[in-house]
N, C-alpha and C positions, 0 to 999 in steps of 0.2 A: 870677618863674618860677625853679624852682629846679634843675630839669632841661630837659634838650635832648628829653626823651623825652614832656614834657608839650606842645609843642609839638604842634599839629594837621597842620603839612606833615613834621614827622618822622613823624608815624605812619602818611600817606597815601602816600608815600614808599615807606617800611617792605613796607608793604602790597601795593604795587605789585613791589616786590623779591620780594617770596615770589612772587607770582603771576608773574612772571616765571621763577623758578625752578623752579618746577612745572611751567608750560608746557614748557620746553626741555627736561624730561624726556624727552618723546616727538619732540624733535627727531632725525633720524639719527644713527647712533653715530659717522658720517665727521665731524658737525662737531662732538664733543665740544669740539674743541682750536682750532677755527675760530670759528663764529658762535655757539655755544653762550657758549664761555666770554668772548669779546669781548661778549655782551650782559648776560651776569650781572655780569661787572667794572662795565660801564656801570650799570648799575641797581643796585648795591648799593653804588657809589660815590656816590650820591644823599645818602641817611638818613647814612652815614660821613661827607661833608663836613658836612653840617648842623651834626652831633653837634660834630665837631671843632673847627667853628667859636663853635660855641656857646659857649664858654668862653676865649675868645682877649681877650687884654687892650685892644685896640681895636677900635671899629665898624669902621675900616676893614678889619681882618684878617677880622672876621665875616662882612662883606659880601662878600671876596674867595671866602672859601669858599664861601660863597652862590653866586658867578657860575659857581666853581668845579661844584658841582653842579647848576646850571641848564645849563652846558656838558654834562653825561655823561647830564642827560634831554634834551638835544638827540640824542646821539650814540645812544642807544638809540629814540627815535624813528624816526633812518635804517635803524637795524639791524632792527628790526621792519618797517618797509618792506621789504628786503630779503627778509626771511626771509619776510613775506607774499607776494611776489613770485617768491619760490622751493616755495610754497604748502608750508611749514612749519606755517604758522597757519592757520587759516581767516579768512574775510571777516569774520565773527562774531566772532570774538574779536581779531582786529584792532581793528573798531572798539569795542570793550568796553574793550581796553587806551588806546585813542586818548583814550577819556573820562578813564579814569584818569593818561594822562599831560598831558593840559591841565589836569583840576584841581592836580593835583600843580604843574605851571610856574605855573597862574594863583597859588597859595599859596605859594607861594617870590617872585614877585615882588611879593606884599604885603607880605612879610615883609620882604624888600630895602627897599622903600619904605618901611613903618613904621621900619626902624632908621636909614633918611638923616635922616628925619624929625624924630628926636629928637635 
């Protein structure tokens, strides 16, 4: 593989990050600088560790950035909780995003496992 970008969990990732960014469009303007930008950092810090990682001179650095980014779709899963809970989101699109952020964790931790693997 010659790129981080041919990867399948960077582009679902990737993907997940836009949609998150679009959504928080229509979030309140009171939390541009609040829950706005704390969940875009988390989410766009996903596909960034990936990428970074992806070129690191040992598995173990790769993998750390892996955990790295399975850590910031943890941290954006509680913030979409939140924000569904402060009915920023809807029920609907909550659980739209919930699929997209379990496929995303389930592909990052195959990818984990296939690189101990080898």
């Amino acid at each position: 593989m010659k790129s981080f970008k041919e990867l399948i969990v960077w582009q679902e990732s990737n993907k997940f990050a836009l949609k998150i960014y679009k959504l928080t469009q229509l979030f309140p303007k009171s939390e541009l600088f609040g829950l706005v930008s704390q969940l875009r950092r988390a989410v766009v810090s996903v596909p960034a560790n990936i990428a970074e990682g992806f070129n690191r001179q040992s598995k173990k650095e790769y993998i750390q950035f892996l955990y790295i980014a399975r850590g910031s779709l943890q941290e954006a899963d509680s913030l979409l909780s939140f924000a569904k809970n402060l009915s920023y989101i809807s029920e609907e699109d909550y659980l739209s995003l919930q699929k997209d952020l379990t496929l995303t964790g389930r592909l990052l931790s195959g990818l984990i496992n296939s690189i101990k693997e080898k």
